[in-house]
Phi, psi and omega in degrees: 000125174283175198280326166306304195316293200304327187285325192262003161236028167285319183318280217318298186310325198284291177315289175346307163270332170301322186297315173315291203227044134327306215270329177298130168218138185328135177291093154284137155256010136247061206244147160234160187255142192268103166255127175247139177208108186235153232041203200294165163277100206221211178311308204290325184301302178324331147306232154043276203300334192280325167291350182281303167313313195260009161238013123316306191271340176283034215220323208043054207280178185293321190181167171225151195258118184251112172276107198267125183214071208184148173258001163130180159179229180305091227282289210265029179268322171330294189299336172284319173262022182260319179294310180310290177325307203265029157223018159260150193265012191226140186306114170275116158224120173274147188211123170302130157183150009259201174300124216046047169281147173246123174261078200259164177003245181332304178309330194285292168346293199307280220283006140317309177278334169292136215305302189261148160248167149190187221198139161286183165281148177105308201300158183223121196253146156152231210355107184256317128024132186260152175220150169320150136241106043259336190308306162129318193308147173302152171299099195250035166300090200288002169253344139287336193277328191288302180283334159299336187272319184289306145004271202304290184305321174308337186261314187304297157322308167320321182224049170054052175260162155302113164282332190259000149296286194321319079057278207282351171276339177266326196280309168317311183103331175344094187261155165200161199266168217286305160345270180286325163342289205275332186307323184266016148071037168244338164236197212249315187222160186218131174208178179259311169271165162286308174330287202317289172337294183283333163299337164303305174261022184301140167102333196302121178282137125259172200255138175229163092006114172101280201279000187060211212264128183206163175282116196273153167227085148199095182274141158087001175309151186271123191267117199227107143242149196293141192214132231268191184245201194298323185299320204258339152340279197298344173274321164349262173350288174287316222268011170296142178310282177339311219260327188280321181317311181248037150295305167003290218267332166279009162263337221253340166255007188290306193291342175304285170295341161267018211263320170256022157253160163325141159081186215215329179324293170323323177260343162295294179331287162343274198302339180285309163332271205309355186249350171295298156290345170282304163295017160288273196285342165070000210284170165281162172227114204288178174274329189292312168303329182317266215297334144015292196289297208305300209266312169331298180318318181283347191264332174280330191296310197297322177297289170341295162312306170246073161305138195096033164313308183057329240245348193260291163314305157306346178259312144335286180283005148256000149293293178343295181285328160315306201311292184290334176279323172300336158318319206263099189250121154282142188241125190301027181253003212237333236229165187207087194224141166261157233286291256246314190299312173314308201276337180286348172305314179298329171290313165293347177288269181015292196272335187277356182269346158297309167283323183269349162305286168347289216283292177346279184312339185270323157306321173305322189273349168291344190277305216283298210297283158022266203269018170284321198274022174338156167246137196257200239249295182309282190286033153300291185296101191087010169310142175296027232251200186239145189258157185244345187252174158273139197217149199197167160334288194242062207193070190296154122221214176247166173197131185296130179209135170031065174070350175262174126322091183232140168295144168189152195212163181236148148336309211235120180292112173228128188272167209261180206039071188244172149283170141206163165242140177265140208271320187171168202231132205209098152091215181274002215253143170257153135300098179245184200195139163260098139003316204223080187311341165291137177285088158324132179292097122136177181277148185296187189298155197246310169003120149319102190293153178254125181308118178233000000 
């Protein structure tokens, strides 16, 4: 291991535990923990509520707080963290914030479920309503509508809210502001702060897991907010839909494009997107995209190979992109977004799907015309070129010659910024010979080589 390796990954450890213990606090027992969870609702948030929650209890704090700012997301990250709640034994009071925050669909669910609800000014709780992919339209599936309403109305009962708002946020579509909320008796408090918040709710009995029934305290409490740790960062991230969508699809052309360049960089790079993004988006993957993608790939390889096809590249990269977009499906059985979050969403797929088509097509016709200017045999055969690999008997690598990329191997171990002369030509492979023993001054071109 080198002494650069052994320094970065002494940092990394080094950070690692600050962050521990950062996110670590002295064992209070009048302390409450702050989880603030804003954007979509996904794998990572659940994670989040779940580290939050288990430094709760090592803490024995009073109660936790989730401060919900987010237009919804995934049913079954909902569901996970609504099971989280009603099986902590220490008091959830979820709260819209800050002033004109939204708890929309997945979020209106949370903070339903919760021992406390409460809502800044401003703030707006609903549209619940499961919606279509790709159309956008409501579900009118009664047996889906049926079972999100009941749900919904059971939580609402369990802790004495209006079932019949709860009801109407899913069948209805229903939205409502912090105001009429507590008035029609669907949350507890409207407050501005979290401060504000725990002194509001100080004195309040809720029903808990384990201890049953108890009095939250907590005025004057000391407020520790929480801060996740790398992991649940990094899930954080990939799994918004937008961010796994486009790791995805630049993984799927990065390995693509590495297939036909120099070097092994393009298909790492690649398979790391892409395994990044497949944990991200969590969707099943039907067969029709699979195969989408597979024949786009072979329909580009085929171009690539034989250029001047025309009829083989473009359609390749419109299986790709087809493909890859059928990958990303919502299914209203998984998913809860609300209407305003959905369509920009569907516009940014769009344009990145547009945009990485461009960048395709454009990279494809530098490839094609590239190797239309082949340089022929007669003009090889006695050339100058650099070596960029180390090249051996058996030992393939790369050599610059009049600005291009050629595979070429030697009699002889020649190390890489040599002269060579090239000898003759086997296949896609030059012959060389070194020439020159001196370390060529500075480094060759950093440029991605085009494979030959």
């Amino acid at each position: 291991m080198s002494l650069r390796v052994e320094r970065v990954f002494v940092t990394i450890l080094l950070f690692s535990v600050w962050l521990g213990v950062c996110t670590s606090f002295e064992s209070s027992s009048d302390s409450v923990i702050v989880i603030e969870l804003d954007g979509v609702i996904n794998f990572g948030a659940s994670e989040l509520i779940k580290e939050g929650l288990d430094e709760a209890y090592k803490i024995d704090a009073k109660a936790v707080v989730l401060l919900l700012n987010t237009h919804g997301g995934s049913l079954d990250a909902t569901f996970n963290i609504i099971d989280l709640i009603e099986r902590s034994s220490i008091p959830v009071i979820s709260f819209v914030h800050p002033k004109g925050a939204t708890a929309w669909s997945a979020g209106t669910f949370i903070v339903l479920s919760s021992h406390v609800a409460a809502m800044a000014p401003f703030s707006i709780l609903g549209s619940c309503a499961p919606r279509a992919y790709p159309t956008g339209e409501l579900i009118q599936d009664p047996k889906l509508i049926n079972s999100l309403t009941e749900f919904i109305v059971q939580r609402a009962k369990m802790h004495g809210r209006n079932e019949t708002i709860a009801a109407k946020f899913v069948t209805e579509n229903l939205n409502i502001g912090a105001e009429d909320a507590k008035n029609y008796g669907v949350i507890e408090k409207v407050a501005t702060t979290a401060e504000e918040l725990l002194d509001a709710v100080d004195g309040i009995d809720v029903e808990v897991a384990e201890e049953g029934r108890l009095t939250i305290q907590t005025r004057n409490a000391a407020v520790h907010y929480f801060g996740a740790s790398i992991r649940v960062r990094v899930l954080r991230v990939i799994s918004d839909p937008m961010i796994a969508y486009l790791l995805f699809t630049l993984g799927v052309f990065g390995v693509i494009f590495g297939f036909f360049t120099a070097g092994y960089e393009g298909e790492i790079i690649g398979g790391i997107l892409l395994i990044l993004g497949l944990i991200g988006l969590g969707f099943s993957v039907d067969l029709l995209p699979v195969v989408l993608i597979t024949l786009g790939g072979v329909l580009v390889f085929v171009e690539m190979r034989e250029p001047g096809l025309q009829f083989f590249g473009p359609a390749g990269i419109f299986c790709l992109s087809v493909g890859t977009l059928l990958l990303l499906r919502f299914d209203p059985t998984r998913w809860l977004i609300s209407p305003e979050w959905y369509q920009f969403f569907m516009v940014t797929v769009i344009a990145l799907v547009g945009i990485l088509t461009g960048f395709s097509a454009l990279v494809l016709y530098k490839i094609v015309k590239a190797k239309k200017k082949r340089l022929t045999v007669l003009e090889l055969i006695g050339g100058i070129g650099r070596t960029l690999d180390e090249i051996g008997p058996e030992k393939v690598g790369f050599i610059r010659f009049r600005g291009e990329y050629w595979k070429a191997r030697s009699d002889t171990i020649i190390k890489p910024n040599r002269r060579v002369k090239i000898l003759a030509k086997e296949g896609p492979t030059l012959i060389v010979e070194l020439i020159e023993e001196e370390v060529i001054a500075g480094d060759p071109e950093k440029s991605k080589p085009s494979q030959r």
